[in-house]
DRENDO-879826 format. One line per field, with one value per atom (N, C-alpha, C): residue in three letters; atom name; x, y, z. Coordinates in nm, 4 decimals. Example, Ala and Ser with C-alpha at 12.3 -4.5 7.8 and 13.67 -1.06 7.14 Angstrom:
r	ALA  ALA  ALA  SER  SER  SER
a	N  CA  C  N  CA  C
c1	1.3190  1.2300  1.3200  1.2850  1.3670  1.2900
c2	-0.5690  -0.4500  -0.3300  -0.2250  -0.1060  0.0030
c3	0.7800  0.7800  0.7800  0.7080  0.7140  0.7870
% end
This chain:
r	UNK  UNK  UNK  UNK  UNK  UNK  UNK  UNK  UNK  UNK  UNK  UNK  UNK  UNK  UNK  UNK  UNK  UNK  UNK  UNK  UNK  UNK  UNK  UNK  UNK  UNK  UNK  UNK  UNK  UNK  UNK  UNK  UNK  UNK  UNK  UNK  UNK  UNK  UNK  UNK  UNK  UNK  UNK  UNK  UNK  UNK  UNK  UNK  UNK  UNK  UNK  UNK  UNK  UNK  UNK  UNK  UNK  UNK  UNK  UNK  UNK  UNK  UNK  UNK  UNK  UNK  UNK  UNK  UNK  UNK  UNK  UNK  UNK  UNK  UNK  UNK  UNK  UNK  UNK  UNK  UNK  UNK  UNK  UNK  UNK  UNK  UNK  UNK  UNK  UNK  UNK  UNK  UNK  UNK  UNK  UNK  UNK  UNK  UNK  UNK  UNK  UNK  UNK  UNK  UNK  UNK  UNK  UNK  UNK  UNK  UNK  UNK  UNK  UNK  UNK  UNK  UNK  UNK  UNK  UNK  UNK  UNK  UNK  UNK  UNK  UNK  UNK  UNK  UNK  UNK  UNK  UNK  UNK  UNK  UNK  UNK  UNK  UNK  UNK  UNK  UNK  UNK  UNK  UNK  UNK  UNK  UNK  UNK  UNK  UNK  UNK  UNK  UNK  UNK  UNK  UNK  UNK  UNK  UNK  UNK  UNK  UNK  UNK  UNK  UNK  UNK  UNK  UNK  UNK  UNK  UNK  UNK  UNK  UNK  UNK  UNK  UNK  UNK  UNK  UNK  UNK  UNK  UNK  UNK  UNK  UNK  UNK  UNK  UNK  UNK  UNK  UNK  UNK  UNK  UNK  UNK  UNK  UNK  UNK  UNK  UNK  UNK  UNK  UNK  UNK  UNK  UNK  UNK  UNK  UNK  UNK  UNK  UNK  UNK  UNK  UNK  UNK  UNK  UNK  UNK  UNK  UNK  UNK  UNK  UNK  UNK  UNK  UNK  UNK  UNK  UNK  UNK  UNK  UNK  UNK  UNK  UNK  UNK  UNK  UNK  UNK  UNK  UNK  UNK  UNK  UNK  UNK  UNK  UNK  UNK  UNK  UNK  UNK  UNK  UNK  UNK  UNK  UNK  UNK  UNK  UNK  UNK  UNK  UNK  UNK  UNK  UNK  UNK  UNK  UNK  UNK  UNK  UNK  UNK  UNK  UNK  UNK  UNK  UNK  UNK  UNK  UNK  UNK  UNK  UNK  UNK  UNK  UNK  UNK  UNK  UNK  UNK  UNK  UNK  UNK  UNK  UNK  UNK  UNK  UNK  UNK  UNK  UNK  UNK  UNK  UNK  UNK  UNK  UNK  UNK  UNK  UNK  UNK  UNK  UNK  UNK  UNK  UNK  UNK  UNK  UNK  UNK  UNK  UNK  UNK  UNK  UNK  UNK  UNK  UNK  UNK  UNK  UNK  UNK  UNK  UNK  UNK  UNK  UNK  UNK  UNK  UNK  UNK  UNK  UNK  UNK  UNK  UNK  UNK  UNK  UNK  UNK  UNK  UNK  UNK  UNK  UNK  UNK  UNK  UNK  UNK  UNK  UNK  UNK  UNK  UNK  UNK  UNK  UNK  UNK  UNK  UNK  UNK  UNK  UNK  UNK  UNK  UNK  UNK  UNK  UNK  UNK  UNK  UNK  UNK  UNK  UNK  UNK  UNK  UNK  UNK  UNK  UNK  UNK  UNK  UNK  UNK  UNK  UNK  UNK  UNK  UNK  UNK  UNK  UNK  UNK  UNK  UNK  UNK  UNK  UNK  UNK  UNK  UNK  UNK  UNK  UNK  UNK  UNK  UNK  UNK  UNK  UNK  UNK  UNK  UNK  UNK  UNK  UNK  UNK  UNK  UNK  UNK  UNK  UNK  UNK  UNK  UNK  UNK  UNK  UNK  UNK  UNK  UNK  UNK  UNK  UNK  UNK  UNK  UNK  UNK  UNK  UNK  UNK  UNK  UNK  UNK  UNK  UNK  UNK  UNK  UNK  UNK  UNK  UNK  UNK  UNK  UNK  UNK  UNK  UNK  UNK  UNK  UNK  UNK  UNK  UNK  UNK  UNK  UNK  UNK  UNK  UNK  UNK  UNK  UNK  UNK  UNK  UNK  UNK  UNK  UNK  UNK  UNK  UNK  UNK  UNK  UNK  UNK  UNK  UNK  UNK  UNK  UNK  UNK  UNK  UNK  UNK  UNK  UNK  UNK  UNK  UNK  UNK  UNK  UNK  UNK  UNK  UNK  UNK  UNK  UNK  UNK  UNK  UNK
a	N  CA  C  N  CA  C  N  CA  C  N  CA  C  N  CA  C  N  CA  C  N  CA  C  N  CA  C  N  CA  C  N  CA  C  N  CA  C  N  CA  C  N  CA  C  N  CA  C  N  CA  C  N  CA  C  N  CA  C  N  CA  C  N  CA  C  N  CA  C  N  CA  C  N  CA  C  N  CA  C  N  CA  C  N  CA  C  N  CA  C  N  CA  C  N  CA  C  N  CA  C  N  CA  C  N  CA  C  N  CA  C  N  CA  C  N  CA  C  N  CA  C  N  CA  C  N  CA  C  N  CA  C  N  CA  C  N  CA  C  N  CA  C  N  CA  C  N  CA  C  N  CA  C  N  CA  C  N  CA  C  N  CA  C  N  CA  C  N  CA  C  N  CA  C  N  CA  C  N  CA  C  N  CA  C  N  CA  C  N  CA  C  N  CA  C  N  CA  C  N  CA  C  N  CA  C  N  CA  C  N  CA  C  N  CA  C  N  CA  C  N  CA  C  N  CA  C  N  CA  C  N  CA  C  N  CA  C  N  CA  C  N  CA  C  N  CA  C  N  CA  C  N  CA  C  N  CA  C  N  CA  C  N  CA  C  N  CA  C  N  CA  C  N  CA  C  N  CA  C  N  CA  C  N  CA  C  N  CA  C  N  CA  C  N  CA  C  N  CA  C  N  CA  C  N  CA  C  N  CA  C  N  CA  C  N  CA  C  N  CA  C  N  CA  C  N  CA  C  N  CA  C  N  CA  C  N  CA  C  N  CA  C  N  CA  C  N  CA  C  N  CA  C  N  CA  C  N  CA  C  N  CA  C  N  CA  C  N  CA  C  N  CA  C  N  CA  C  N  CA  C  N  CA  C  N  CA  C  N  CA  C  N  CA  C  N  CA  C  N  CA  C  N  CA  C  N  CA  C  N  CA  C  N  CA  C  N  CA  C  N  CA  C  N  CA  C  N  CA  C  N  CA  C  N  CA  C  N  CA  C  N  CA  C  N  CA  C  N  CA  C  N  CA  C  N  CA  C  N  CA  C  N  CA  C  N  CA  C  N  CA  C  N  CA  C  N  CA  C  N  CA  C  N  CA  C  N  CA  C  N  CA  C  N  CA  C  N  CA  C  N  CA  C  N  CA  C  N  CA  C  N  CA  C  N  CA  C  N  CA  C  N  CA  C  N  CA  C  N  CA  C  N  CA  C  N  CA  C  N  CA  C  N  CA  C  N  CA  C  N  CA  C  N  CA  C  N  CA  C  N  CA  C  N  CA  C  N  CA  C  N  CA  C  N  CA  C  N  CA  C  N  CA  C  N  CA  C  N  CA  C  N  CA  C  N  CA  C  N  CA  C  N  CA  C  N  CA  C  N  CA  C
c1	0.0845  0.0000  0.0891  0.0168  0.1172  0.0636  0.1882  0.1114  0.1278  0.0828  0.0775  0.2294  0.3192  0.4594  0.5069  0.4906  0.5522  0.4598  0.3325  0.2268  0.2960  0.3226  0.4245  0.5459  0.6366  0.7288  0.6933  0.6247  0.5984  0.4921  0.4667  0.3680  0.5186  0.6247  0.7187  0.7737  0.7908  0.8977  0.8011  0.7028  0.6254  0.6474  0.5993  0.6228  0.7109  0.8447  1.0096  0.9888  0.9296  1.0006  0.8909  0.7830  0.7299  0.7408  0.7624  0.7847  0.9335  1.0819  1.2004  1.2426  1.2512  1.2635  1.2048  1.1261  1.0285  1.0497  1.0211  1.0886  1.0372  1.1161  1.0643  1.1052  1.0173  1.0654  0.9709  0.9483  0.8875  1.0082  1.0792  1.1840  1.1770  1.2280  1.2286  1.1035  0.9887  0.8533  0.8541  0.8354  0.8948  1.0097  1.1052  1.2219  1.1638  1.0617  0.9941  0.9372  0.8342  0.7577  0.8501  0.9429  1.0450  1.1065  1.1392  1.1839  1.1112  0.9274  0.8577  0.8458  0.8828  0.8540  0.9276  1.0789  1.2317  1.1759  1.1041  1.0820  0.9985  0.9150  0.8090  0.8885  0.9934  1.0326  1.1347  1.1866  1.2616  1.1607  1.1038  0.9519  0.9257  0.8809  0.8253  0.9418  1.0663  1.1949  1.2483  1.1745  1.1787  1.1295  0.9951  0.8934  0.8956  0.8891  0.9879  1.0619  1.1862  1.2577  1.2362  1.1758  1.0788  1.0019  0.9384  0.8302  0.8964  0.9353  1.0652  1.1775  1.2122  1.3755  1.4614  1.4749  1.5804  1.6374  1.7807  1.8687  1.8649  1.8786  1.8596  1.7832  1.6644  1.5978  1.6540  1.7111  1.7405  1.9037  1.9650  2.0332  1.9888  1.8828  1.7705  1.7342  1.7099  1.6488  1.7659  1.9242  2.0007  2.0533  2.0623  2.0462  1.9533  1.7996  1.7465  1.7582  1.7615  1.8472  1.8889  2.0880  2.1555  2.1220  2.0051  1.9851  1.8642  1.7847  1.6776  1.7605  1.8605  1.9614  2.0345  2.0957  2.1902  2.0725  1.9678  1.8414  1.7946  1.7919  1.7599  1.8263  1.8999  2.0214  2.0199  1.9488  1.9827  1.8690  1.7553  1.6329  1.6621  1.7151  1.7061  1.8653  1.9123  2.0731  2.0669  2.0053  2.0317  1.9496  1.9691  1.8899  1.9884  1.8886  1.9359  1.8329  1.9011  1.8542  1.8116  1.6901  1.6330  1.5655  1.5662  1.4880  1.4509  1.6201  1.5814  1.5603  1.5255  1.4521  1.3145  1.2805  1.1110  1.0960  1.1848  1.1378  1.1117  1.2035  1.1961  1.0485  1.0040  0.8717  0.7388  0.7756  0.6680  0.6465  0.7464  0.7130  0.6396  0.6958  0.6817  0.5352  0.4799  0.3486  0.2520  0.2831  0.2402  0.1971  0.2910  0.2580  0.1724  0.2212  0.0984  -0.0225  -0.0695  -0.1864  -0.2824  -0.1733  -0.2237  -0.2791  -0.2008  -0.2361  -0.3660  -0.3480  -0.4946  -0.5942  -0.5974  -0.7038  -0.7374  -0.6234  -0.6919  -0.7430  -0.7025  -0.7823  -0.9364  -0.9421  -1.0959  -1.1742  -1.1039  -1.2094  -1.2213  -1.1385  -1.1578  -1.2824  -1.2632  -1.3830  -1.5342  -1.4973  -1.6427  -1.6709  -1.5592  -1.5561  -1.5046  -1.5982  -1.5083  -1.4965  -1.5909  -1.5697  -1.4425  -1.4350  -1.2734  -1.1295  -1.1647  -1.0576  -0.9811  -1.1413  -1.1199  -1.0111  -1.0669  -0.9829  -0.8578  -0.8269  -0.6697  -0.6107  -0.6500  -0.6358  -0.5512  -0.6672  -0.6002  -0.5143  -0.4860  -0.4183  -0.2345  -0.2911  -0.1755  -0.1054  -0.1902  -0.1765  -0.0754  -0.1215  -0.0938  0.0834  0.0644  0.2134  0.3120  0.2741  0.3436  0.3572  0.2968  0.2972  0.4231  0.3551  0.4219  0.5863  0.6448  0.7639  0.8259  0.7381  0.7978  0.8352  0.7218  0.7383  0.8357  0.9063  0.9938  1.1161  1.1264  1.2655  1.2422  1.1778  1.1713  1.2321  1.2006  1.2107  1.1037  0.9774  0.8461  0.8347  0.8335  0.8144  0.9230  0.9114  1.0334  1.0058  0.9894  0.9757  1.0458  0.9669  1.0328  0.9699  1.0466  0.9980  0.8735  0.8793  0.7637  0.6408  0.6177  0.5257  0.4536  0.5163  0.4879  0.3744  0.4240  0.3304  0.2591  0.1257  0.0152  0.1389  0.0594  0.1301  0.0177  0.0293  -0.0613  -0.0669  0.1023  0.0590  0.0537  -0.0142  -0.0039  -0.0996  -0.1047  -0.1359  -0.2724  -0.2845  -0.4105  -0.3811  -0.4473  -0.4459  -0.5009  -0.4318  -0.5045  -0.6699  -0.7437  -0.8679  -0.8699  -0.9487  -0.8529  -0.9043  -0.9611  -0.9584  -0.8134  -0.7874  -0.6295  -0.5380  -0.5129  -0.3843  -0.2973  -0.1588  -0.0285  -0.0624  -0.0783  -0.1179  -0.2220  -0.3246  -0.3707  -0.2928  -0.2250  -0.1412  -0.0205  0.0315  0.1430  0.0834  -0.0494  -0.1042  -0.1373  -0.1575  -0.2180  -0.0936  0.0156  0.1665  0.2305  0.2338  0.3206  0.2322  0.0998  0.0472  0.0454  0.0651  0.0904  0.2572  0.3672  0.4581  0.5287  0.4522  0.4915  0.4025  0.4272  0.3660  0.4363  0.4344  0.4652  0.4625  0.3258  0.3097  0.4214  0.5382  0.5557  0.7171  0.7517  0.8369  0.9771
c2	-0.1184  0.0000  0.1249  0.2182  0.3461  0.4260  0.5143  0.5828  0.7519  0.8338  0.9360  1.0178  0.9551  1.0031  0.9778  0.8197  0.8049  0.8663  0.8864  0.9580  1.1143  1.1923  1.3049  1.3107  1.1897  1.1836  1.1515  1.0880  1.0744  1.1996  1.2831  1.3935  1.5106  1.5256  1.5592  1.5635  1.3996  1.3846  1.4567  1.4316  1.4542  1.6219  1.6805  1.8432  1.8892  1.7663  1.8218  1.7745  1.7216  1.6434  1.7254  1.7647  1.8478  1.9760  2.0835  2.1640  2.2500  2.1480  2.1290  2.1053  2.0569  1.9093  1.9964  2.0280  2.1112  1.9413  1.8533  1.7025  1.7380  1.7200  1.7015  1.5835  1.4083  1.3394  1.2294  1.3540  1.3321  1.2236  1.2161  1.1610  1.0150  1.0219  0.8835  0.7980  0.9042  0.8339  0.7229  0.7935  0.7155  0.5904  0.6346  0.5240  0.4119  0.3957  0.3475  0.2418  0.3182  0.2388  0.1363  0.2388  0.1510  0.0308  0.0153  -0.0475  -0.1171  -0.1234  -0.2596  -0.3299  -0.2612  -0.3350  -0.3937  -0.3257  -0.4471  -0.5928  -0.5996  -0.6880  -0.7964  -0.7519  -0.8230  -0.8969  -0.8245  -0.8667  -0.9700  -0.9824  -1.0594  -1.1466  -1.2007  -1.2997  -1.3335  -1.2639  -1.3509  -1.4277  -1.3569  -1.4181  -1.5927  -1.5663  -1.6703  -1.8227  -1.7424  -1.8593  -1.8719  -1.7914  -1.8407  -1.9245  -1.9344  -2.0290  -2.1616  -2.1317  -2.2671  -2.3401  -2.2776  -2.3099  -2.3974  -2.3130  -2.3643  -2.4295  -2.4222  -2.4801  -2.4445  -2.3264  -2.2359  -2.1479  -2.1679  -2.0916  -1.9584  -1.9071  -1.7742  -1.6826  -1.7169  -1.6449  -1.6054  -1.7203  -1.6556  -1.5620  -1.5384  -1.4592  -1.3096  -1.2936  -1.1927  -1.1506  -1.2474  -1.2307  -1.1518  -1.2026  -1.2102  -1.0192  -0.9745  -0.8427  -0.7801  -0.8196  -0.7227  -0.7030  -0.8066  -0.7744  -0.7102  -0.7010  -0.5988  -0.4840  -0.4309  -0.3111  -0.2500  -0.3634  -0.2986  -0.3146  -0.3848  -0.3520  -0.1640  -0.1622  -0.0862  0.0587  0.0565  0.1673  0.1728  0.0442  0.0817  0.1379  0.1301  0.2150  0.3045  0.3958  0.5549  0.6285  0.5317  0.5600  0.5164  0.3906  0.3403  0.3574  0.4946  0.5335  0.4621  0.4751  0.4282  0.3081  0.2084  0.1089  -0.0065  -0.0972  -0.1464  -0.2974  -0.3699  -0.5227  -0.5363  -0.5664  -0.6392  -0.5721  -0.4014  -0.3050  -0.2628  -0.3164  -0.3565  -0.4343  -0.5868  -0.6644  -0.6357  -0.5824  -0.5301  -0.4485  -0.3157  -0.2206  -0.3122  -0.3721  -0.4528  -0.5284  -0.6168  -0.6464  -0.5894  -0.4841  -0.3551  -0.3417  -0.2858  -0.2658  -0.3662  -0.5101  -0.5779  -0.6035  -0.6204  -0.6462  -0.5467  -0.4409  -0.3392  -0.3501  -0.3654  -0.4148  -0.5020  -0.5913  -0.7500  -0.7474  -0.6250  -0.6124  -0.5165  -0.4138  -0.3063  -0.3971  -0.4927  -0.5569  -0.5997  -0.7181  -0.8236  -0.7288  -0.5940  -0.5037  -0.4622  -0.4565  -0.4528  -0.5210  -0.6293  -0.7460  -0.7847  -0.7499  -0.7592  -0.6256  -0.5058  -0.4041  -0.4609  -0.5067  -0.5197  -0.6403  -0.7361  -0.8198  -0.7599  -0.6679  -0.5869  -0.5823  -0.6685  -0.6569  -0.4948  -0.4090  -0.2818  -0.2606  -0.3222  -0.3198  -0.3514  -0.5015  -0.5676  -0.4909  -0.4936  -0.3798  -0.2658  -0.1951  -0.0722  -0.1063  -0.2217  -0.2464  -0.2755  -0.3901  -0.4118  -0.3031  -0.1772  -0.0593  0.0167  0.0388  0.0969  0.0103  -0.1272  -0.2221  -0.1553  -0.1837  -0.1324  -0.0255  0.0847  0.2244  0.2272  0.1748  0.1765  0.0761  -0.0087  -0.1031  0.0411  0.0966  0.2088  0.2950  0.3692  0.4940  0.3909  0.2884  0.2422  0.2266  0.2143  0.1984  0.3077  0.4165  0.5443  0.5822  0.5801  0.5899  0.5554  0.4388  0.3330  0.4272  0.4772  0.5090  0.6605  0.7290  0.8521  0.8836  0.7875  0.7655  0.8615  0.7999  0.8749  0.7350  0.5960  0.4814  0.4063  0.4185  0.3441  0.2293  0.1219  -0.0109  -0.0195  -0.0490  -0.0710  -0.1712  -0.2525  -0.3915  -0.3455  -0.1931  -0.1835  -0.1760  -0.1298  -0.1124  -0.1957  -0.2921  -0.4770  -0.5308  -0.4817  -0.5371  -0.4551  -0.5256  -0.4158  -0.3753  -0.2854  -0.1909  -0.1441  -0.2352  -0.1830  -0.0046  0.0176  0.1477  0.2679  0.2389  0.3412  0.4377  0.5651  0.7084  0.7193  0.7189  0.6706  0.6313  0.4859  0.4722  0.5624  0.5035  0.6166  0.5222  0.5937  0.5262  0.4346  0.3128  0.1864  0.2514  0.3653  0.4050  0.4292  0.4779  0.5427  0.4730  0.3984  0.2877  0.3692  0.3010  0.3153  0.3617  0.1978  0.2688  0.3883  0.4425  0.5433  0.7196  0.6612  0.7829  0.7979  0.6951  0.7044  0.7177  0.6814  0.6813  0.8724  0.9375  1.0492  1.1523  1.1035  1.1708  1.1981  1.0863  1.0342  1.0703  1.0958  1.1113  1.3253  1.3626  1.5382  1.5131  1.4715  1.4966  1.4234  1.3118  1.2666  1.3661  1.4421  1.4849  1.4760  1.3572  1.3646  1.4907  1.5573  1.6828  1.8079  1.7886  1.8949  1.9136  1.9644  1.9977  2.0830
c3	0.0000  0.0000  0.0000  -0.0723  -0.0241  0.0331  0.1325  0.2467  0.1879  0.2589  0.2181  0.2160  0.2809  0.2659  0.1039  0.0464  -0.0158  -0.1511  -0.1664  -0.2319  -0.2674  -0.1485  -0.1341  -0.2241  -0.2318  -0.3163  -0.4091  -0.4977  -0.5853  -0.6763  -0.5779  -0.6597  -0.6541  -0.5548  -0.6158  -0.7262  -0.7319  -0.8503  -0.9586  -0.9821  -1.1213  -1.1522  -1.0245  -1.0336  -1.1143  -1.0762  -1.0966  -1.2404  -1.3200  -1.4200  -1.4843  -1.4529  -1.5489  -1.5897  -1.4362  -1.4277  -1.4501  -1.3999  -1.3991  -1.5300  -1.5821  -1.7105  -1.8445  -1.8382  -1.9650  -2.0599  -2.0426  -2.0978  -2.2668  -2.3525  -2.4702  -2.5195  -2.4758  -2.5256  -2.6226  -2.7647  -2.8578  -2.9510  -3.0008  -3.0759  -2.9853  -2.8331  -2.7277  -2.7451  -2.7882  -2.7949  -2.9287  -3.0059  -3.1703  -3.1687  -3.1181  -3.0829  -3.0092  -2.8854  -2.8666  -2.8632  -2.9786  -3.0939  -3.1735  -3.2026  -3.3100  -3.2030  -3.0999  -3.0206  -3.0190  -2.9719  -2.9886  -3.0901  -3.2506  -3.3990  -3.3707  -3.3502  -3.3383  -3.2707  -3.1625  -3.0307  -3.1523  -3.1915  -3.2841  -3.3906  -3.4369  -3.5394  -3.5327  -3.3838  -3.3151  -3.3170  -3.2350  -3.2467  -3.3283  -3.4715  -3.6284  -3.6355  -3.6347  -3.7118  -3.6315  -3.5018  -3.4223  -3.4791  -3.4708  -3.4906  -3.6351  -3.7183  -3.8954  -3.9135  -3.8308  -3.8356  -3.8183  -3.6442  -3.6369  -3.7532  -3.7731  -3.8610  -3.9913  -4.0509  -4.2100  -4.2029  -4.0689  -4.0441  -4.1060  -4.1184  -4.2032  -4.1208  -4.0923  -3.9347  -3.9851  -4.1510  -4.1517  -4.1315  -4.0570  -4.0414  -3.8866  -3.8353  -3.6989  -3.6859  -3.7971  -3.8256  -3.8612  -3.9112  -3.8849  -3.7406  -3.6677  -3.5654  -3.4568  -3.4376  -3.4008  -3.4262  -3.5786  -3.5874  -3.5516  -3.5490  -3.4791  -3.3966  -3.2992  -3.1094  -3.1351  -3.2347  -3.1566  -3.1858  -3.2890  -3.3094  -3.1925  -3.1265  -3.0575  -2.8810  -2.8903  -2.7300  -2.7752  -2.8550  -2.9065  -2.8843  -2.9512  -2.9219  -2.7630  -2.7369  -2.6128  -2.5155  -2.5671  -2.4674  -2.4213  -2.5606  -2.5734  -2.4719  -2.4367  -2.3584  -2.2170  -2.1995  -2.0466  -2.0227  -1.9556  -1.9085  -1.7764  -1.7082  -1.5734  -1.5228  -1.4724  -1.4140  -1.3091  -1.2759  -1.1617  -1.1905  -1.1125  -1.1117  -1.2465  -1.2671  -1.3953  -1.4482  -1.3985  -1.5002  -1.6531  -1.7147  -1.8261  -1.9326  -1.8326  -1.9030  -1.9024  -1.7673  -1.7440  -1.8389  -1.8389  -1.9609  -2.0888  -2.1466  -2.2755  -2.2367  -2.1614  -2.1394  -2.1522  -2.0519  -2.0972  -2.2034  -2.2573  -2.4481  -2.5181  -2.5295  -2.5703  -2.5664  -2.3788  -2.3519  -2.4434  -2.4164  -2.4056  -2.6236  -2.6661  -2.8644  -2.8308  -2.7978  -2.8477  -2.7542  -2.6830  -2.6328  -2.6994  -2.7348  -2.8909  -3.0233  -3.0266  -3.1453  -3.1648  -3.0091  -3.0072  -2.9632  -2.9535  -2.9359  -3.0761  -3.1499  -3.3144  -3.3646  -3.3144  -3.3867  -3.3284  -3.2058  -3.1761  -3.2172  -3.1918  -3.2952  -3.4516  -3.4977  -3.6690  -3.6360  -3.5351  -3.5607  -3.4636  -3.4756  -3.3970  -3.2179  -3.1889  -3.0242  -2.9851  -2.9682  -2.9206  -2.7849  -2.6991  -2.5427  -2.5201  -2.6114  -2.5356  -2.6405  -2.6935  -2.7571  -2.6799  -2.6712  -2.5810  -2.4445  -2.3845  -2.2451  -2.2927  -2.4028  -2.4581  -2.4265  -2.5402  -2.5507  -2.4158  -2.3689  -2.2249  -2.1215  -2.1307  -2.0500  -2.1104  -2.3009  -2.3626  -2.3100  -2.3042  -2.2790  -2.0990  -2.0166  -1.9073  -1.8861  -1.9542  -1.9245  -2.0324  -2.1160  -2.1974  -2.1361  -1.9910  -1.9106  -1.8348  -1.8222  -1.6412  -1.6751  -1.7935  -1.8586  -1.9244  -1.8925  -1.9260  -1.7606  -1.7028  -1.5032  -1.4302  -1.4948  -1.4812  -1.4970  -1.6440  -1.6862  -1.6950  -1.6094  -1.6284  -1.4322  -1.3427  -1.2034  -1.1357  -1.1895  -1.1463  -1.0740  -1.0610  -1.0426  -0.9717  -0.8267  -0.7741  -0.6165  -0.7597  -0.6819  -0.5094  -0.4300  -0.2807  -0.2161  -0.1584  -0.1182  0.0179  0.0635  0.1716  0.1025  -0.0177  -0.1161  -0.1769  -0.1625  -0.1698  -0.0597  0.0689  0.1641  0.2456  0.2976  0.3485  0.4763  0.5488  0.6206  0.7581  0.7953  0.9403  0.9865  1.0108  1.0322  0.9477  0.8391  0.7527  0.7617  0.7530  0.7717  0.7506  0.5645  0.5378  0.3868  0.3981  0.2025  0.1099  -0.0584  -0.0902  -0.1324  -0.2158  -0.2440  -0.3800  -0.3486  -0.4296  -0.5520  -0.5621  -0.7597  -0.8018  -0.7029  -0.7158  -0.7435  -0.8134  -0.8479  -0.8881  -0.8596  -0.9077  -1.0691  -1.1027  -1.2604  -1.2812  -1.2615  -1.2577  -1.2537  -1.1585  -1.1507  -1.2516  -1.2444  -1.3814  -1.5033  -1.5581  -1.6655  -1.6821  -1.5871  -1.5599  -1.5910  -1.5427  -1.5090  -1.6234  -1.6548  -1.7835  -1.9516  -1.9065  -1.9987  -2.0610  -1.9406  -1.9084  -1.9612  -1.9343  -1.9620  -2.0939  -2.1254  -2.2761  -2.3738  -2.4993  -2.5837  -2.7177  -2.8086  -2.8984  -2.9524  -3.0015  -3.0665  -3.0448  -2.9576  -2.8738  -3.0112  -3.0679  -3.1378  -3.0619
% end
């Protein structure tokens, strides 16, 4: 749970990174994107191979890694433990949930789309939250907390707020 201290720091950090930062990271946004095609394209080239039994395809696969590690770089400078395999996850999740949301609007499901949609949307904030250090995992945050101050209200999720944060300080449009 989080208590209202750590609620405090975290409406900090955002202040700072919006207000501080003036962030223009329209170009990081795009790279991104391009970073989840790479991920995908790692995956077809996978299961291609499989499929045909032809190793060149996984020589394909093998360059796109080093081009979507080599990009990723330029976005995730700082991290710790396994942050950026999570980031790479995020992304990743975050495409193939965009996708299968296209694919149920094209077949007329728009309720479940819609939710893909925003599931998408949210693992894409929470991995910007991540590598922006609006989002900082702590093992007390993990477990309930008897003496805590006051929760916040369960509308209020983590994701909620990073979706909210991240969504004010990412602006493609912003030149």
């Amino acid at each position: 749970m989080i208590n209202n201290t750590d609620l405090q720091k975290f409406m900090d950090s955002v202040k700072k990174a919006e207000s501080g930062h003036r962030l223009d990271l329209s170009s990081d946004e795009d790279l991104s994107v391009a970073i989840m095609n790479l991920i995908s394209i790692e995956e077809h080239m996978f299961f291609t191979a499989q499929k045909t039994g032809k190793s060149e395809y996984l020589d394909i696969l093998h360059q796109a890694r080093e081009m979507r590690k080599e990009l990723l770089k330029t976005i995730i400078k700082d991290y710790e433990g396994e942050v950026w395999c999570i980031s790479k996850h995020l992304l990743a999740a975050s495409m193939r949930l965009f996708e299968v949301g296209t694919k149920a609007y094209h077949s007329g499901d728009k309720t479940k789309a819609k939710d893909l949609y925003q599931k998408s949307y949210s693992l894409y904030n929470l991995f910007w939250g991540l590598n922006l250090g609006l989002v900082k995992p702590n093992a007390q945050s993990l477990t309930p907390q008897d003496h805590q101050e006051s929760p916040l209200p369960s509308k209020s999720t983590l994701l909620t707020k990073v979706n909210s944060v991240v969504g004010k300080i990412l602006d493609c449009c912003r030149e």
